[in-house]
Each structure stands twice: as structure tokens, then as C-alpha cells.
C-alpha positions in Angstrom: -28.8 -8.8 -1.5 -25.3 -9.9 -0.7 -22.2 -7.6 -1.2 -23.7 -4.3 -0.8 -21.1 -1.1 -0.4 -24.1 0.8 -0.3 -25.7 0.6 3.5 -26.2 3.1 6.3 -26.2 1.6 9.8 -29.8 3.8 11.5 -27.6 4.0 14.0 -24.2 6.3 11.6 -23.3 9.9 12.3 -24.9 12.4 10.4 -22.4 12.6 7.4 -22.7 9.0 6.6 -25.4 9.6 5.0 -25.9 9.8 1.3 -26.4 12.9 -0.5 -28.9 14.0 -3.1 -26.7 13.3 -6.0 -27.0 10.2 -8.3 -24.2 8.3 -8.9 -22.2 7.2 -11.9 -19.6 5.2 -12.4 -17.6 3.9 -15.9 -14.1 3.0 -15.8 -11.2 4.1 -17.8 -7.3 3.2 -19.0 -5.0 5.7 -18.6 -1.5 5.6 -19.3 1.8 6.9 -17.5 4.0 7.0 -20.1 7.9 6.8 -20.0 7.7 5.7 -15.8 11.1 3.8 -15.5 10.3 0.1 -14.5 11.5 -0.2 -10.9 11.1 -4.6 -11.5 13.7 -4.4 -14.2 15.8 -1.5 -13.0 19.2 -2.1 -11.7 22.2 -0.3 -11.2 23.4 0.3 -14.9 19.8 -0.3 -16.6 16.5 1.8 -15.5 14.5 1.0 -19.0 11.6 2.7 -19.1 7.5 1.7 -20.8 4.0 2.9 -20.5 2.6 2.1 -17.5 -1.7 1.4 -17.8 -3.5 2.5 -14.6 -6.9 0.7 -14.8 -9.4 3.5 -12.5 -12.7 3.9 -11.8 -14.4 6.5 -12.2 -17.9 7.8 -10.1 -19.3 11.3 -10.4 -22.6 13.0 -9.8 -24.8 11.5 -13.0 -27.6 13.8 -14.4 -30.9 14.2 -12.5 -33.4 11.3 -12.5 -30.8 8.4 -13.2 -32.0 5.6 -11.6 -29.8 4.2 -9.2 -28.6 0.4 -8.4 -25.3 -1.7 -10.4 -22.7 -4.0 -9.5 -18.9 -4.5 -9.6 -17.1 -7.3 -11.2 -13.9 -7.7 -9.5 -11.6 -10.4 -7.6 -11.8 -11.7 -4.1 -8.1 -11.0 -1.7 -7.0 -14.9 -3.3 -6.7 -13.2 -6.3 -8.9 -16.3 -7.9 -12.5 -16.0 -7.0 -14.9 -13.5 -8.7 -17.1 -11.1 -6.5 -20.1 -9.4 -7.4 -20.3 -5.7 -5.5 -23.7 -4.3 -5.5 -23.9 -0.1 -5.0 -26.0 2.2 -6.1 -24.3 4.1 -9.0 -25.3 3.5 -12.2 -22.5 2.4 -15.0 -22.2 4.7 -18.3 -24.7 6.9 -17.0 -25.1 10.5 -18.5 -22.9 13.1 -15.9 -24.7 15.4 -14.2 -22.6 18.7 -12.8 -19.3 17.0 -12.6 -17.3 20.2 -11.7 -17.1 19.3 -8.3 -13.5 18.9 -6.2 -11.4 15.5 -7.0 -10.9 12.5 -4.2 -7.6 9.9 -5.2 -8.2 6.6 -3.7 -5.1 4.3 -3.2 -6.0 0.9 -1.8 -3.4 -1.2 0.1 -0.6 -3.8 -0.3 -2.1 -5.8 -2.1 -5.6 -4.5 -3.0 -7.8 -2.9 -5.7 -9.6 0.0 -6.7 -12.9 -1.5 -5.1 -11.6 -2.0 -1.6 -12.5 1.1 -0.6 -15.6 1.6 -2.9 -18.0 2.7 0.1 -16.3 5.7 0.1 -16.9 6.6 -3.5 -20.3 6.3 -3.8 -20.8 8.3 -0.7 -18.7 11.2 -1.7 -20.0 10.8 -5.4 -23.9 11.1 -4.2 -22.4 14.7 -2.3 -21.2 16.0 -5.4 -17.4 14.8 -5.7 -15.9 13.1 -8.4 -14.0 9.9 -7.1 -11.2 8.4 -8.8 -10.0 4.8 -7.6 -6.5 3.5 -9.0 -5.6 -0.4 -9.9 -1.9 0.6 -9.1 0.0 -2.0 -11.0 2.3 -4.3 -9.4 0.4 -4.5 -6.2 -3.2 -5.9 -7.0 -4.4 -9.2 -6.2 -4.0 -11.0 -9.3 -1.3 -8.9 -10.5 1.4 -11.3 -11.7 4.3 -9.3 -9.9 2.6 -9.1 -6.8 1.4 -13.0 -7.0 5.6 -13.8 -7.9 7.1 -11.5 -5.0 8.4 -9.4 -6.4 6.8 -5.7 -7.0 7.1 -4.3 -3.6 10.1 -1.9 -4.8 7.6 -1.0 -7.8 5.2 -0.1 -4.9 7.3 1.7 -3.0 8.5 4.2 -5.9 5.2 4.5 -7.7 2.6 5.3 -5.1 2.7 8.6 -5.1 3.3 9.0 -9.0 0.6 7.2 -9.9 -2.1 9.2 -7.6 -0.3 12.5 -9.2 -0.3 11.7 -12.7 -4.2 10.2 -12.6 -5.0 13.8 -10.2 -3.4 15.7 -13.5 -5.4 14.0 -16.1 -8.6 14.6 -14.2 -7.8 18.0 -13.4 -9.1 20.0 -10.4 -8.4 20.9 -6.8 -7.7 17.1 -4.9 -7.8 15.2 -1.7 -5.9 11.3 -1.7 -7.4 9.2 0.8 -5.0 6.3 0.9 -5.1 3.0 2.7 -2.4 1.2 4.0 0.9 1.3 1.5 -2.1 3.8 -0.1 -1.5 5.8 3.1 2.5 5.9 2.9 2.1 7.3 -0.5 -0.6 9.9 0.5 2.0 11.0 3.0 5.0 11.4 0.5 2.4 13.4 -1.3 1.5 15.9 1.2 5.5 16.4 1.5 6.7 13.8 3.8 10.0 13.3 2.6 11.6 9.2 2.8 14.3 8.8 5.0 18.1 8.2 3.6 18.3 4.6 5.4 15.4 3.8 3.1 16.7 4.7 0.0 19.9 2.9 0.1 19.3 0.1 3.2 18.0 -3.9 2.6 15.2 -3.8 0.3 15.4 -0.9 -1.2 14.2 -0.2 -5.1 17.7 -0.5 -6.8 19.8 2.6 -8.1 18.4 4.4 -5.5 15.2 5.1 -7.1 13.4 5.7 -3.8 15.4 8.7 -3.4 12.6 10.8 -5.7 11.0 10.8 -2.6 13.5 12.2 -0.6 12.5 15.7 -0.9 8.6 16.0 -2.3 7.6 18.3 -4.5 3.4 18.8 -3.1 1.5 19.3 -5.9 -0.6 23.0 -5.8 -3.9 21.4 -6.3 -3.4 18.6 -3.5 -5.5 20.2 -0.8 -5.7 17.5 1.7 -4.9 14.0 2.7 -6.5 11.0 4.4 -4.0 8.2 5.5 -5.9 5.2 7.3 -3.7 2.7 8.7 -0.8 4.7 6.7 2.3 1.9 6.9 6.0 3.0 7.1 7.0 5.1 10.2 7.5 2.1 12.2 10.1 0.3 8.9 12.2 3.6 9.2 10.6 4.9 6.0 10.5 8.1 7.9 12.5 10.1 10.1 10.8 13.0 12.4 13.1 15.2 10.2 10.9 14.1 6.8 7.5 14.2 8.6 7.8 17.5 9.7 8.3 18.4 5.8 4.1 18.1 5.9 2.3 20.5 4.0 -0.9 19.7 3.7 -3.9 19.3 6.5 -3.9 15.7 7.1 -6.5 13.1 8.8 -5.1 9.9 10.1 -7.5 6.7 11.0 -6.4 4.1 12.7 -6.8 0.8 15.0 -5.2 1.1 18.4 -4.3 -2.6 17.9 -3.1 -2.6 14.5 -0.3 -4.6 14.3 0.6 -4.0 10.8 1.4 -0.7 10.3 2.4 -0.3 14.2 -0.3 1.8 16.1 2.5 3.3 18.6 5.3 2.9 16.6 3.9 3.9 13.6 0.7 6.2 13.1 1.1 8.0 16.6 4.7 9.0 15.6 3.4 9.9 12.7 0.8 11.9 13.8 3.2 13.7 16.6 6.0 14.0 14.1 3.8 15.9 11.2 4.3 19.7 10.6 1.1 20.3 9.3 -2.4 20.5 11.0 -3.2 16.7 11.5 -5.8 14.8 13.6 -5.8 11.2 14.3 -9.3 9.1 14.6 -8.3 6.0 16.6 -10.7 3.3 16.6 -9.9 1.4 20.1 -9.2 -2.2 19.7 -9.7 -2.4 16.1 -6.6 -3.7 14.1 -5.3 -3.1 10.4 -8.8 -3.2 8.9 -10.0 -0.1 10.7 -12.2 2.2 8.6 -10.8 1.2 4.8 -11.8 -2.3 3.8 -14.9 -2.5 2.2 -17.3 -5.0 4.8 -16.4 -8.8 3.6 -17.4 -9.9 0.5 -20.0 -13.1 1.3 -17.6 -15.2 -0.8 -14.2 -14.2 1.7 -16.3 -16.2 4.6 -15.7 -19.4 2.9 -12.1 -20.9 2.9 -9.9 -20.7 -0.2 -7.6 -22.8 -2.2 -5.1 -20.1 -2.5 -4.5 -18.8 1.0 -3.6 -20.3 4.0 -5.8 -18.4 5.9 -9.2 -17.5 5.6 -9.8 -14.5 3.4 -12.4 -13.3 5.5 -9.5 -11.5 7.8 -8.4 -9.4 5.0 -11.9 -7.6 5.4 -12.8 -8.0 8.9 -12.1 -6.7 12.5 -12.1 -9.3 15.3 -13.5 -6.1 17.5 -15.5 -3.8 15.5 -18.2 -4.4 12.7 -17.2 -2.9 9.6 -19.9 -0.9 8.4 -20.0 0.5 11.7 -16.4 1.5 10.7 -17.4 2.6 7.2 -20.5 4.5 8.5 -17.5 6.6 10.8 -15.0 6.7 8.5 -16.9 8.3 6.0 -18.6 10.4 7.7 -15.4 12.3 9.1 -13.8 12.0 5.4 -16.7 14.0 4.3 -16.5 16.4 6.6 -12.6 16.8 6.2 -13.2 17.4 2.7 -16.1 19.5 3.0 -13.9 21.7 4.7 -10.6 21.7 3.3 -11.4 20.7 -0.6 -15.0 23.2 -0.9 -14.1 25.9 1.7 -16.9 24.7 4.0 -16.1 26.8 7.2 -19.1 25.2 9.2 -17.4 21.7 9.1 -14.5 22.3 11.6 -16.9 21.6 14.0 -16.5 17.8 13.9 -13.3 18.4 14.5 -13.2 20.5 17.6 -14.6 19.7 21.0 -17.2 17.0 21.5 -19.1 14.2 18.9 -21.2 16.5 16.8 -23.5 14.5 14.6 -23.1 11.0 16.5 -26.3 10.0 18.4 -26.5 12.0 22.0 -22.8 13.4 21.5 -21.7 10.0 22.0 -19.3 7.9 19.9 -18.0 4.6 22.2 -14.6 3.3 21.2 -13.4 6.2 19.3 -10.6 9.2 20.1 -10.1 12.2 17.8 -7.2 14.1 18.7 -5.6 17.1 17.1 -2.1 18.4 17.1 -1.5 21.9 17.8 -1.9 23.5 14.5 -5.1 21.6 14.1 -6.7 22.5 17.7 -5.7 26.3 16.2 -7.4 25.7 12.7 -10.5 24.2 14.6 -11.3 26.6 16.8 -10.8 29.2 13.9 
């Protein structure tokens, strides 16, 4: 069957593979209300409205659920239906839903099933999942599709992963993708720089500037920025990163010309005052780890794109559920560790390739900063 987010490569790391919950998934509306509109904002007017976060929702269903169910979504033209195929089951009865909270904030543009691989892995260990449509910054959003909600994006990143982590309730982890992974940053305590607030292409009135000085919210535990963008636009200053509060796993693509591999995500990761690794996929670019493996339909050429959509999925380098197979394998283990107390997973994160075939794992680097190397090794 075409489209699955469901497959494990024989060949993944241990933690790729899924657990012994069933999966369910429904999804829900929830509203932000009174969020000042950053499109219609200027420097006398900040009108404020409701603003609806479409999310979906998968948690452990009750024992004996049958498993298999698709996803009804839109391809990156922000035109052609998709069919995803998984194995959670829609509306199904919850099973023990008490489990920790994972926030997943796709990129620039995106949607909540970009990253859906990792939610019905985490789900079938026992976590709840929460994946936000954040408005503005979806494919077939209208803003995004006119030009002219990247201000909205910047601003409301990090609001909208805090207000749906509130309504859920529970200790959280964000694992954030792209612009996903700039607002998992801010979250964690990584204060914007000034230039950004007020410099070209800034939100107006200096709305940005709620970012200037983050307030981390208790029950954020962890974060997990892949391909986080920003560091290398000035969005940051060593100054802000070393505001870091919370343990923080970066993935990235050596060649990732995006969000700036050098530039970017290994200043980041040197600049961060909390315990952070970074996972570098060598010679993989922008896609590393996140996107979902192409949908069947992105091979084909589109009407709406002057380039195939296929490369908004794929790696010229790496196969992606090779990729997915890694990247959630480490993202359980992070948040075995830092969301449930699970002492016993800092070992993936030390010396060596635990749970990859004969110790080995070609093409990858895991390095730690120093208060990481100190949290590893206990």
C-alpha cells in the first residue's frame, strides 16, 4: 500500500521500533482566544481575534483496538489530496492516556502530518502526541499562499505550542521542525535577538520582542529542534542562546543549506547553555530526519510549483525512512529519559552506537556539549 508512515526498515536501531500500545488518533479545534493578529497589526492598530488551531490528536487506544486508518490531508502544492496510511485507529476508545505530552511543530510551510511517523511511534510507547496546523503557515493556508504570514509565523510559534501544551495538560517535550525548531528553541528559553525585533522584516510594532526574554514554561521538559532555522538570519545572538534552559536534541543535515548547517545549527548547538547534543546526518540536506518519506503523489510534477514536489520530502543522499527509522529512535530515547525519568536511556547518548546493528551507524555523528557529556555519563 502506498503512503505508509507506518514502516520499520529490518535494518532500524532498536528504538524504532513500535511499542505494545495501540494507537488512536481523532482530531480536534482548539481556540487561542484574544492572540493579537500580527497580518493586520501595525504601529497604532494590534486588533486582536480567536485564533483556531486545527491538531491531531494520537494516544494509546484501549487494549485489543484493531490497528490500520488513513489521513486525508494536502500534498506541499497545497492543491492535491494525499491519502496517509498508519496504523492508529480514528475515534478509537483511549486506553491509559496519562502518559507524558509530545508538541509537534511542522515547518515553513507544512502541516500537522509532516511529521506523523513520529506520532504513531511515540503513541504505540505510551505518549500522547499532539500535532498543530499552525495557522498562517500551512500549505493551503491563504496567507501563506498570498506572502504574507511569515511575521504571523515568527510571533506565534511558540504561543501556539504553549497554549495547545496548556489545554492538554501534563509534563511536555516540543519536537519542532524547521521554523518548528526556531520556535522550540524560544520555548526552552532562547531569547530573539534585538536586530530581529526591530531590523527588515520584522513583525510590526515590535511584536517579536515577546520573545526577547522567554518565559520556559515549568512543564516543558525537553526539546527536539531538527533543522531548527534562525541562527544563521541573526534571529539569535550567543548572548540569547545561552538563555537555554531546557535539555535539548538537535538533528541536522551536514549539507543543509536552508537553515545553514555551520552557520546555523552548529552555532547553535555550541552557543546553548543547556545540556544539548547534536545528531548530524552527513550529507543529508534540509529534509534530514522530519519529513514524512514522499507521498507517491509528490513524484509526479505539479501545476502549482515550479519544481517538483518530491524535493520537499526527499534527500538527494539519504533514504528517508532510513532517516525516520534514526530520528525516532533517538527522540524516544530523549524522551524516555528526560519526560518519564528513564535513567537507563542516557546510554544512547554517551559513548558508542548502542542499539544500531554491530555498534555501527555509517553517516551519522552524535556529539554532546559539556553539560551533556556530564548528564550522560551520570
Amino acid at each position: 500500500m502506498q503512503n505508509r508512515i507506518d514502516i520499520t526498515r529490518p535494518d532500524a536501531p532498536d528504538l524504532a521500533a513500535f511499542g505494545t500500545h495501540a494507537v488512536g488518533v481523532t482530531t480536534k479545534v482548539m481556540v487561542h482566544k484574544g492572540q493579537v493578529d500580527v497580518l493586520a497589526a501595525s504601529a497604532q492598530v494590534q486588533p486582536r481575534y480567536d485564533r483556531a488551531l486545527t491538531v491531531e490528536y494520537w494516544y494509546p487506544a484501549a487494549a485489543g483496538t484493531a490497528a490500520g486508518g488513513q489521513y486525508d490531508t494536502v500534498m506541499r502544492d497545497g492543491h492535491r489530496k494525499v491519502v496517509l496510511h498508519g496504523r492508529a485507529a480514528r475515534e478509537a476508545a483511549p486506553g491509559d492516556d496519562s502518559g507524558p505530552l509530545v508538541i509537534i511543530s511542522h515547518g515553513f510551510p507544512g502541516n500537522r502530518m509532516l511529521m506523523a511517523h513520529f506520532a504513531e511511534h511515540l503513541a504505540s510507547h505510551g505518549y500522547r502526541v499532539a500535532a498543530i496546523d499552525h495557522r498562517d503557515s500551512t500549505y493551503d493556508d491563504p496567507a501563506y499562499l498570498g506572502g504574507q504570514s511569515f511575521g504571523s509565523t515568527l510571533v506565534n510559534r511558540p504561543l501556539d505550542t504553549a497554549f495547545v501544551a496548556a489545554e492538554l495538560g501534563g509534563d511536555y517535550a516540543i519536537i519542532g521542525y524547521s521554523m518548528g525548531g526556531y520556535g522550540a528553541l524560544i520555548a526552552a528559553g532562547a531569547g530573539v535577538a534585538a536586530q530581529a525585533v526591530t531590523g527588515e522584516g520584522a513583525p510590526p510594532a515590535g511584536l517579536l520582542g515577546v520573545h526577547s526574554a522567554p518565559v520556559v514554561p515549568a512543564r516543558l521538559k525537553a526539546v527536539i529542534p531538527i533543522g531548527p532555522w534562525g541562527r544563521h538570519r541573526g534571529f539569535w545572538t550567543a548572548e540569547g542562546l545561552a538563555g537555554m534552559q531546557r535539555p535539548c536534541l538537535i538533528m541536522a543535515g551536514s549539507a543543509d543549506d536552508v537553515s545553514d548547517y555551520e552557520g546555523g545549527m552548529r552555532r547553535i548547538f555550541a552557543e546553548s547553555g543547556s545540556a544539548t547534543w547534536l545528531l548530524t546526518f552527513d550529507g543529508a540536506g534540509h529534509n534530514a530526519a522530519a519529513p514524512i518519506a514522499a507521498p507517491q503523489e509528490a513524484w509526479e510534477p505539479s501545476d502549482h510549483l515550479a519544481w517538483p514536489p518530491f524535493s520537499h520530502y526527499g534527500d538527494a543522499v539519504w533514504d528517508n525512512l532510513r532517516m525516520n527509522n534514526i530520528a525516532q529512535h533517538f527522540a524516544l530515547g530523549f524522551l524516555d529519559w528526560h519526560l518519564r525519568g528513564q535513567i537507563d536511556r542516557a546510554a544512547f547518548f554517551g559513548h558508542g552506537w548502542p542499539g544500531f546493528a554491530e555498534g555501527k551507524a555509517p553517516g551519522l555523528r552524535l556529539e554532546s556539549n559539556p553539560l551533556a557529556a556530564a548528564a550522560a555519563a551520570g
